[in-house]
N, C-alpha and C positions, 0 to 999 in steps of 0.2 A: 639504748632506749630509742623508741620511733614514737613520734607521734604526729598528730595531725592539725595543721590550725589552718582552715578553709581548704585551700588548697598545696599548700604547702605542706611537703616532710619535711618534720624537724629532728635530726638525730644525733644523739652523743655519743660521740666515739671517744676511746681512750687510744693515742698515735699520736703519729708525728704530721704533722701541718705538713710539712714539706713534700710528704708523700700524696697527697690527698688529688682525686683525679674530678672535684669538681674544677667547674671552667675560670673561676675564681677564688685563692687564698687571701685570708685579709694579715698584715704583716701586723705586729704592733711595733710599730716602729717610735724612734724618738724625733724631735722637730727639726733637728736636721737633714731628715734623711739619710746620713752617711753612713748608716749601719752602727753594730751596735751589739749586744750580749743576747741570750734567749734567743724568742722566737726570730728575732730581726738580725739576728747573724746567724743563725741556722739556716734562714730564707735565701741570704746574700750569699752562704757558702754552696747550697743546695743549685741555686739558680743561678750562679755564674754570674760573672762581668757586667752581663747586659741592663739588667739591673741598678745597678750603682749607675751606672749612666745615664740612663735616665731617670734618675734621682737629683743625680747632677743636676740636670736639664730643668727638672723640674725646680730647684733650689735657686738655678741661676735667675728664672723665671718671677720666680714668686717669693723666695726666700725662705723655702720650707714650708712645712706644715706644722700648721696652727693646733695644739692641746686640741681636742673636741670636733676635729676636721677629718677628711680624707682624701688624696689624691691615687693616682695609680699609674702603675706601669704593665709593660709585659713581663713574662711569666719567665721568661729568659728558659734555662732549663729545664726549669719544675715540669710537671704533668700538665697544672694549669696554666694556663693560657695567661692571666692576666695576676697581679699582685696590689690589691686594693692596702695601699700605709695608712693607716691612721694611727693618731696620736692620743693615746690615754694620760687620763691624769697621774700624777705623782701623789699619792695617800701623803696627806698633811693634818689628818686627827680626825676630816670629814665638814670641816667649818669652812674650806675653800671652794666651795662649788664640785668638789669632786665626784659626789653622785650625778650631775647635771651634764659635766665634761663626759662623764664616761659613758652615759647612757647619749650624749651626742656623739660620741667617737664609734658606737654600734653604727647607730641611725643614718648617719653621714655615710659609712661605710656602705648599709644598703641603698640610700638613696643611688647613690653613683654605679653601685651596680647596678639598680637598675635602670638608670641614664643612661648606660653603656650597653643595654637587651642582656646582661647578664641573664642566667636562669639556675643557677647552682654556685654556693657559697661557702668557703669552709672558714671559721673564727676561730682563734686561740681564747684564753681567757684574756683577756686585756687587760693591764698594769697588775695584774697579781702576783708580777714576778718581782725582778729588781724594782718596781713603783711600788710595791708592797700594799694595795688594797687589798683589803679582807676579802678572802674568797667566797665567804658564803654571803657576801654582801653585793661582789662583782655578776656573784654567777644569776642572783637574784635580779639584779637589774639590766643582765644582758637576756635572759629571758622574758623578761616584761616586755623589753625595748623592742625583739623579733617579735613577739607578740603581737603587740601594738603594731608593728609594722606591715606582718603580713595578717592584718584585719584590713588594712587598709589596700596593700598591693600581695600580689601573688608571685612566688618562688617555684620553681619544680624541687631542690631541696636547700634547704640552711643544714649545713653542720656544723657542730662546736667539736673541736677537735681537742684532746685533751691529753696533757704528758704525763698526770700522774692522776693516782687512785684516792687520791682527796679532794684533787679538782673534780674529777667525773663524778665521784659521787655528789659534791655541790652541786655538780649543772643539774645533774638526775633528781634531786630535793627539790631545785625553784622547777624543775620545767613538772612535778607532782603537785607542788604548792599553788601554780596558776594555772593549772590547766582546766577549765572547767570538768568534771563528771562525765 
């Protein structure tokens, strides 16, 4: 699915993150950095060494990344160039701020893109895997979140990048649900 929000393409793809040849993947990574199951050891296996290093780096620095944050690296091997972590919430019923974390772990993610002249962005779903947030809940508020975001700034494209056919169709639901007519 394509669509349009100002100037921005927004498009769901069903693949693999790792592949993906915009200029930035976002990891979902956990608050260490150190890698990890899913998407953020598919990333660290795909994209080599370089990576983890500066993860390190960044960890020695600041001491990880904070729930609802994002930091970035290089792309190490991958296609893209650069690798935007951020940290999603851990599903605990919904009474922990986890709609709020998680729709800040989008927003963060773009912000820094585009702090850094990113212009092309590929997402996984964030914490719908081992964090276990409901996916028609996740995919719901990650499309609000770009939404919202590119009303306010301009992408050339966002993509949600998806590994199975219940994810995609989630994303494909919320991104029909908000999209105006």
């Amino acid at each position: 699915m394509e669509v349009r929000s100002g100037k921005t393409l927004i498009r769901t793809v069903l693949g693999d993150i790792t592949t993906q040849t915009t200029e930035a993947i976002v990891n979902a990574a956990n608050s260490g950095l150190l890698g990890g199951g899913g998407v953020d050891g598919a990333i660290h296996r795909a994209g080599g060494p370089q990576i983890m290093e500066e993860c390190k780096e960044i960890r020695a620095r600041q001491g990880g990344c904070p729930t609802g944050q994002a930091v970035i690296t290089g792309g190490g091997r991958l296609k893209a160039s650069y690798v935007i972590h951020t940290v999603g919430p851990v599903w605990s019923g919904g009474n922990r701020q986890e709609d709020e974390l998680l729709r800040s772990a989008y927003w963060s993610s773009l912000a820094l893109a585009r702090e850094k002249g990113i212009r092309t962005i590929s997402f996984p779903s964030i914490s719908t895997g081992v964090y276990h947030f409901p996916v028609e809940r996740a995919a719901r508020i990650a499309v609000k979140t770009v939404l919202d975001f590119t009303g306010e700034h301009d992408f050339e494209e966002i993509r949600f990048v998806l590994f199975d056919q219940r994810t995609y169709r989630a994303f494909e639901e919320a991104i029909e649900e908000q999209m105006p007519a």
